[in-house]
N, C-alpha and C positions, 0 to 999 in steps of 0.2 A: 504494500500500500504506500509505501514511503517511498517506492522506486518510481510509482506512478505520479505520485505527487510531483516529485523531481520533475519529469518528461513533463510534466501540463506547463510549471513554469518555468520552462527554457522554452518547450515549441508555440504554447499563444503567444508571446511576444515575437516571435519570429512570423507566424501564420498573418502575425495582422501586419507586420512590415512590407511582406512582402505581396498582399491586397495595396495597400497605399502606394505600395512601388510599382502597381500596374497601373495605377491613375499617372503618375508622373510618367511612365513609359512612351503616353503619346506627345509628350512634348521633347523637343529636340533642344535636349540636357544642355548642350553646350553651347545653347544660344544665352542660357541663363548666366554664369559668368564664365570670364576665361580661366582657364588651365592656370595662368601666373594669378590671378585674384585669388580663386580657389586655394591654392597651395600657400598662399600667404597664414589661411585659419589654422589653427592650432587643434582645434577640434569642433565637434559639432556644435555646442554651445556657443564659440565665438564666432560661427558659423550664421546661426537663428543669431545673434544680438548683432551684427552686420549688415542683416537682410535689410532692407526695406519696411517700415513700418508701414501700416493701416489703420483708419479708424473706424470703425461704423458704430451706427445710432443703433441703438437697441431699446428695447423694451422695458421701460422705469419699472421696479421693483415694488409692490405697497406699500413696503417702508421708506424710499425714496422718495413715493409721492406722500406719503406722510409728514415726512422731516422739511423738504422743501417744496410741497406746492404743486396741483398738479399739472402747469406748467415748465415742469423738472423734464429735462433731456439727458438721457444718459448716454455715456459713446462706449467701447472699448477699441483702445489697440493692442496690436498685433504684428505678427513679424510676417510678410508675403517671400515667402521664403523659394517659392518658384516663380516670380515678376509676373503672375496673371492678375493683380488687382484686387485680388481676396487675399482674406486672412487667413491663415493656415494654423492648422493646430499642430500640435507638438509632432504626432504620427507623421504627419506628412512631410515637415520641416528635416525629419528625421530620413526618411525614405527620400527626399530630395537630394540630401549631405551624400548618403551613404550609393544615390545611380552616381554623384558627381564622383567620389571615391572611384567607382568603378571607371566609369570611363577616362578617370586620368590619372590612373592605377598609382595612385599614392603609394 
């Protein structure tokens, strides 16, 4: 039972990488940065804090509209870590770092 445990958390972290690495697959990776930008990051975190930020307007919270008013605008940002104009969550950010790894075989 404890062997099996082991295998679920090594393979769902991998199964769901490499889902979000078929979404990044139809974009042509190395249009995103060059090889010399790329190889400057030190790892995937300074990777995502590098990217390009995003902001979107999101949906005020009840306590939000509580505290200020229900004229209250909330935003958050975010790191667009493959340059299409959205925000990317960690997953993809992550799956992005690691096609660009591949294709300029660090």
């Amino acid at each position: 039972m404890k062997f099996l445990k082991q295998i679920i958390l090594v393979v769902l972290p991998i199964l769901s990488l490499v889902s979000v690495a078929s979404e990044v697959n139809n974009t042509d990776i190395r249009k995103i940065i060059s090889k010399e930008e790329f190889s400057s990051y030190k790892d995937v975190g300074e990777f995502i804090d590098h990217s390009p930020k995003v902001t979107v307007v999101v949906k005020p919270e009840p306590e939000d509209i509580a505290q200020y008013g229900k004229d209250v605008v909330k935003s958050l940002t975010g790191s667009d870590c493959d340059r299409d104009g959205k925000m990317d969550d960690n997953a993809k950010c992550n799956a992005v770092y690691y096609k660009l790894w591949m294709e300029y075989e660090r």
